[in-house]
BAGUKOL-474645 format. One line per field, with one value per residue (C-alpha): x, y, z; residue number from 1. Coordinates in Angstrom, 2 decimals, decimal comma. Example, Ala and Ser with C-alpha at 12.3 -4.5 7.8 and 13.67 -1.06 7.14 Angstrom:
c1 = c(12,30	13,67)
c2 = c(-4,50	-1,06)
c3 = c(7,80	7,14)
resi = c(1	2)
This chain:
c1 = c(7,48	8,05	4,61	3,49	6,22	4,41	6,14	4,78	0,91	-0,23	-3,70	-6,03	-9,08	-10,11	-12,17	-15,00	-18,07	-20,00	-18,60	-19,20	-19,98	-17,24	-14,26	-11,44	-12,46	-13,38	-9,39	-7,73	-10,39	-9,91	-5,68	-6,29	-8,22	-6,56	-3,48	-4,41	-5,50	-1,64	-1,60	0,41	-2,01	-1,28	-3,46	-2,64	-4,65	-5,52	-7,87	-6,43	-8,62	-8,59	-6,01	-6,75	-6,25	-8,03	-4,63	-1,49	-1,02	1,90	1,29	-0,47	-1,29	-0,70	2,66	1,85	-0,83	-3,22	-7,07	-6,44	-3,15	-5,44	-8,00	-5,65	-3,34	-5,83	-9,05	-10,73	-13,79	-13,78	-15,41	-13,01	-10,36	-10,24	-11,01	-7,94	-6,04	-7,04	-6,35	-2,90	-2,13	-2,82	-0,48	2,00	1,34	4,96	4,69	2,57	4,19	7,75	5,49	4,18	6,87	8,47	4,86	5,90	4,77	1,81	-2,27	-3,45	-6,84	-6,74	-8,68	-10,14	-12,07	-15,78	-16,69	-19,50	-18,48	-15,23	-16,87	-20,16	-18,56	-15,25	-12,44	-9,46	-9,65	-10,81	-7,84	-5,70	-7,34	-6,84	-2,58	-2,54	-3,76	-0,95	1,38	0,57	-2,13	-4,89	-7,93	-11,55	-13,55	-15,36	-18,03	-19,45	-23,20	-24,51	-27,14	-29,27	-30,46	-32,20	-35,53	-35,85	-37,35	-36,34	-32,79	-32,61	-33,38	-31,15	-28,61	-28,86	-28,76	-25,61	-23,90	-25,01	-23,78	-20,13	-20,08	-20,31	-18,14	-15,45	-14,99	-12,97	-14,57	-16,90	-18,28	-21,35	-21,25	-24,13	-21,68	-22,42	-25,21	-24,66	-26,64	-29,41	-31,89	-31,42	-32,59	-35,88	-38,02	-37,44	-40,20	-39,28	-36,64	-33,04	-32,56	-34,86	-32,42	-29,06	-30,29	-31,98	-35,34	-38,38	-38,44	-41,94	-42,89	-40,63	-42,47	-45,65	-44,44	-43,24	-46,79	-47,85	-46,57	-48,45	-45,27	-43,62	-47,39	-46,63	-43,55	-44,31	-43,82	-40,22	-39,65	-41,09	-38,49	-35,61	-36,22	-36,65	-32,97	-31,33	-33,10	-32,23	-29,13	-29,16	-25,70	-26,39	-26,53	-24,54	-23,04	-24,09	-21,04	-20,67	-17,24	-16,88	-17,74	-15,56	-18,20	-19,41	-15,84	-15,35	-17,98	-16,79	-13,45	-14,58	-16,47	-13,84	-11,21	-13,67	-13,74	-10,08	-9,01	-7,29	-8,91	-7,61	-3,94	-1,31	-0,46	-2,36	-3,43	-6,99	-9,05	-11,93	-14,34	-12,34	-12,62	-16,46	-16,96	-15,60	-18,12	-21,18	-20,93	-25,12	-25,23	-22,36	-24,01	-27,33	-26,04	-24,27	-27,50	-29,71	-27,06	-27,87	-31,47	-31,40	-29,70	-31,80	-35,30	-34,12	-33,92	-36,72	-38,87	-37,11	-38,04	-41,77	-41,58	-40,28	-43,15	-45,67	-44,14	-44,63	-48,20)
c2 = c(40,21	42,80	45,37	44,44	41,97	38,82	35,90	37,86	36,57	35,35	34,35	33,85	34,50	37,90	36,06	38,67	38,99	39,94	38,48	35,02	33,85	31,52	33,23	31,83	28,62	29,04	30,10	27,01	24,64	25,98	25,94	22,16	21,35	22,71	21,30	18,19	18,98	19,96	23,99	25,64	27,99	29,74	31,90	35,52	37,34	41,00	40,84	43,08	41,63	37,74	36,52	33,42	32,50	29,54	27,28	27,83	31,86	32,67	36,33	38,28	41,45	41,54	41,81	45,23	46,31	45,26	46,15	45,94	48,30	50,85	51,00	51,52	53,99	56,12	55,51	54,01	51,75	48,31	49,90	53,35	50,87	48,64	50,74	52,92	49,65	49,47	53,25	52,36	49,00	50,85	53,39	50,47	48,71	47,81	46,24	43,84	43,80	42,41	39,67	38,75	38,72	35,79	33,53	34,10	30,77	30,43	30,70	33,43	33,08	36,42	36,31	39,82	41,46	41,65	45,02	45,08	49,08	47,85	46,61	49,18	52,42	52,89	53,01	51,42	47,76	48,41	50,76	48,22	44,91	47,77	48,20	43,99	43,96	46,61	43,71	41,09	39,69	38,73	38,13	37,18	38,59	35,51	37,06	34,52	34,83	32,49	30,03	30,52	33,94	31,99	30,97	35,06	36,55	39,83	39,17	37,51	40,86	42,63	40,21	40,73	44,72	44,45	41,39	44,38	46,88	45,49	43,73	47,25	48,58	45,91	46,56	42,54	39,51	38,42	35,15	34,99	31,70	30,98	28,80	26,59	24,73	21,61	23,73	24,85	22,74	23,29	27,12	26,27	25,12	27,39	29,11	28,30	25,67	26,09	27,27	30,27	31,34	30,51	31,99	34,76	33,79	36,02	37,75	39,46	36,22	37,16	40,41	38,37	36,29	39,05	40,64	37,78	39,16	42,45	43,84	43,56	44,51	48,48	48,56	46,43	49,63	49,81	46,04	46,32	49,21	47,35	44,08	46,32	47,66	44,31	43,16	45,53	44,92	41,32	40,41	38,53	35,15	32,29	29,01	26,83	25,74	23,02	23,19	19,13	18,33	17,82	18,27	21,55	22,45	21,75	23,90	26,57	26,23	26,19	29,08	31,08	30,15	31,42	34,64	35,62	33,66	30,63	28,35	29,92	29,54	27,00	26,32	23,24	20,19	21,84	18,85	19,00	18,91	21,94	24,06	23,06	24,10	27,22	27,79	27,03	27,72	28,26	24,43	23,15	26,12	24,37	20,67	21,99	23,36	20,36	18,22	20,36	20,62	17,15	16,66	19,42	17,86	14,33	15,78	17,38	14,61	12,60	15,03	15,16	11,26	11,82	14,30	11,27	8,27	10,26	11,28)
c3 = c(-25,75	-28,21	-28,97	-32,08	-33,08	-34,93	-33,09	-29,69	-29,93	-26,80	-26,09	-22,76	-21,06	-19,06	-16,03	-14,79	-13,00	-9,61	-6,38	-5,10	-9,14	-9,08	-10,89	-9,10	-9,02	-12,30	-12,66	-11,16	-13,09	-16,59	-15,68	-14,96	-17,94	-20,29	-18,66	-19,56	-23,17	-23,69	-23,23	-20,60	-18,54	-16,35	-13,62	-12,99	-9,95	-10,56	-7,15	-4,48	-2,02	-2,86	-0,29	-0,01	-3,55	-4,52	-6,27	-7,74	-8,53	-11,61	-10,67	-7,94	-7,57	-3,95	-4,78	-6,02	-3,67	-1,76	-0,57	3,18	3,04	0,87	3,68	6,05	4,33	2,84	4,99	2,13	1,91	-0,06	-2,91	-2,97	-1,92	-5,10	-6,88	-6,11	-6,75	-10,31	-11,11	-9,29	-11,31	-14,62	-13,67	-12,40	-16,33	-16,41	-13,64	-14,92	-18,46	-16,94	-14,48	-18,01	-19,97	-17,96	-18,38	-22,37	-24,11	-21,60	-21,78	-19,32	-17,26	-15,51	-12,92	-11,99	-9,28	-8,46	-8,11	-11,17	-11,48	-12,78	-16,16	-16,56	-15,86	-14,38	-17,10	-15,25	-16,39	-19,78	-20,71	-18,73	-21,21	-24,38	-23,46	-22,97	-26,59	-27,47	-25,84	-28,05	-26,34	-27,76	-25,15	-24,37	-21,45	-19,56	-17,66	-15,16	-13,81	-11,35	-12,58	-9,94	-11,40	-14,15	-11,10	-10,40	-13,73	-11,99	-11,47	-14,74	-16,35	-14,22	-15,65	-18,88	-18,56	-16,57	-19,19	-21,90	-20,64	-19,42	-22,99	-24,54	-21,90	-21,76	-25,35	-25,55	-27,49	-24,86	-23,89	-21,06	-18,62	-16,33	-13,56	-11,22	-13,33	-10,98	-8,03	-10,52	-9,07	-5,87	-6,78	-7,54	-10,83	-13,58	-15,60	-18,56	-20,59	-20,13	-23,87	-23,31	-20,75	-22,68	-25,74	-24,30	-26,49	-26,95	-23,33	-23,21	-22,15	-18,88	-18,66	-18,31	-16,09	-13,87	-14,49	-12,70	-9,12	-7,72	-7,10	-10,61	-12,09	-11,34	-13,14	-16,27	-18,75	-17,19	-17,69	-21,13	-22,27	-20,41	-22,48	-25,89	-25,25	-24,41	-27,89	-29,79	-29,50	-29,48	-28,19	-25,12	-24,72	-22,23	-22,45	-19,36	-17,24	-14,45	-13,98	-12,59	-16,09	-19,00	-21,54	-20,03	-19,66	-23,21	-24,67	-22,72	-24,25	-27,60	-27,29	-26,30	-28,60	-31,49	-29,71	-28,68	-32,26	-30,57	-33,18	-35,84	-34,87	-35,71	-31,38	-31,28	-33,72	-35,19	-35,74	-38,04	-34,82	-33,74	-37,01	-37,37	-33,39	-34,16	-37,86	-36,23	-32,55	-32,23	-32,70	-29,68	-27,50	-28,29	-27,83	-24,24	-23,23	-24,17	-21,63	-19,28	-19,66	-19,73	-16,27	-15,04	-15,75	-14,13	-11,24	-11,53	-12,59	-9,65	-6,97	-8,37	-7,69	-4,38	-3,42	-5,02	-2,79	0,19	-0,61)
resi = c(1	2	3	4	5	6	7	8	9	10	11	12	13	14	15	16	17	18	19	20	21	22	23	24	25	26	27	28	29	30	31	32	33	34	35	36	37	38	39	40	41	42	43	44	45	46	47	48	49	50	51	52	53	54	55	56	57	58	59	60	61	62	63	64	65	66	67	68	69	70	71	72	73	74	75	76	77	78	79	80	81	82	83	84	85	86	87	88	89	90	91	92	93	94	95	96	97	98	99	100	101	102	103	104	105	106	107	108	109	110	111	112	113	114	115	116	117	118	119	120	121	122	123	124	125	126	127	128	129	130	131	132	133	134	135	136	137	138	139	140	141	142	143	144	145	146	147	148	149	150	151	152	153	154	155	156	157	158	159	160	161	162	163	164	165	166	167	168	169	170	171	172	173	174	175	176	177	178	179	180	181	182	183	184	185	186	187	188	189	190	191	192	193	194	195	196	197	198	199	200	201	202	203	204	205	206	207	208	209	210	211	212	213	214	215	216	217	218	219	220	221	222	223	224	225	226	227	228	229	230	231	232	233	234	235	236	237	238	239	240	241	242	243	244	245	246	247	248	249	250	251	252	253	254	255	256	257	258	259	260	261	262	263	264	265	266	267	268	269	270	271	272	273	274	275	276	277	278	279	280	281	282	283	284	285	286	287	288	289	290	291	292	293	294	295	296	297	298	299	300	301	302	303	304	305	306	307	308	309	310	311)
């Protein structure tokens, strides 16, 4: 895979976000469906401390190093600990480069760690991403938040200050996921429609909300200037992902071949859905999200019957 050659183009998916979010799994159900839409993926895992990898692995990074042999060597904690392994696999690149080279011809998910520092402020995996795109490869950070955020109006906030700032920080095309949509309503009823979350819609009327709650009343001024910076620069927004269905799966897909250029390519037979997905993604995000909304306010409406029957 010669730098900079144009036959070397290779194209996949930079799989990020806190712990327990769903990354992996994520991984091993984005290799199968797009398996079976005819593309050769294949899952590479830069976590030091996943060891228990979640399916079939092209490449590990425990090859390289791992988290447990860090601690022990160095007398490291997790945090120090991984984060030593990232300084040491970006000064190992060619490591990586040759493990690549023989995956040639193949979609990448890469499925990274979940240490949230790795993607707001330390510089390790972003130089690391920035040499991959020296190589030829030409990538989209994924950066998976769990659904259940959406019922805190707290959290959510926090959210969407941490999605900003790894977005600017990441420096890759990005593409937000809320996962695990399937579990949503076991969370708790949201406060508002699903599209106000997805498209990240007028949020003073989360500060009210939070004003609502004694606690978040004191520190309204702080909320207020928080939501003024995330809207200012008016990047963030998520496509809704349940990843046992092929629809949500799909949307997913097509979002992220706009951003890392994958549409635009000759690998694959574009179909006319394909190049219009990729021209006006606000209206698939929009037609995902109403699915979901959809499913969401069944249940809902079923567990409201429920609670009726018994009375």
């Amino acid at each position: 895979m010669a730098e900079g050659s144009p036959g070397s183009l290779a194209f996949g998916q930079v799989v990020i976000g806190p712990p327990g979010s769903g990354k992996s799994t994520y991984c091993q159900a984005m290799r199968e469906f797009l398996g079976r839409l005819g593309r050769r993926a294949a899952v590479v895992n830069l976590d030091p401390a996943n060891e228990a990898l979640a399916g079939p692995c092209a490449l590990d990074i425990g090859q390289l190093v791992t988290l447990g042999d860090v601690m022990d060597s160095l007398g490291l904690g997790p945090n120090g600990g991984l984060l030593y392994c990232m300084e040491y696999l970006a000064a190992n690149a060619d490591w990586l480069r040759a493990g690549l080279r023989r995956l040639r011809g193949h979609y990448l998910l890469l499925d990274c760690p979940g240490q949230v520092e790795l993607y707001t402020h330390h510089p390790a995996l972003r130089d690391l991403f920035a040499q991959l795109a020296k190589w030829g490869f030409r990538l989209a950070a994924v950066h998976l938040v769990d659904s259940h955020y959406c019922t805190d109006p707290g959290k959510f906030i926090s959210v969407l200050c941490t999605s900003l700032s790894t977005m600017l920080h990441v420096e890759l095309p990005h593409v937000n996921v809320l996962s695990k949509m399937d579990l949503i309503e076991q969370y708790g009823k949201l406060a508002f429609n699903l599209d106000y979350y997805t498209e990240v819609l007028d949020l003073s009327y989360l500060v009210d909300h939070l004003a609502s709650d004694p606690f978040f009343r004191n520190f309204r001024r702080l909320n207020e200037k928080l939501v003024e910076v995330i809207e200012d620069y008016s990047l963030v927004s998520f496509v809704p992902l349940n990843v046992q269905d092929k629809q949500s799966m799909r949307q997913v897909v097509q979002a992220v071949d706009k951003a890392n250029g994958y549409s635009f390519g000759d690998q694959e037979q574009r179909s006319l859905e394909a190049l219009m997905s990729a021209a006006v993604g606000a209206d698939f995000h929009f037609s995902s999200t109403l699915a979901v909304q959809e499913k969401y306010v069944q249940s809902q409406d079923k567990a409201v019957e429920e609670e009726v029957m018994d009375l």
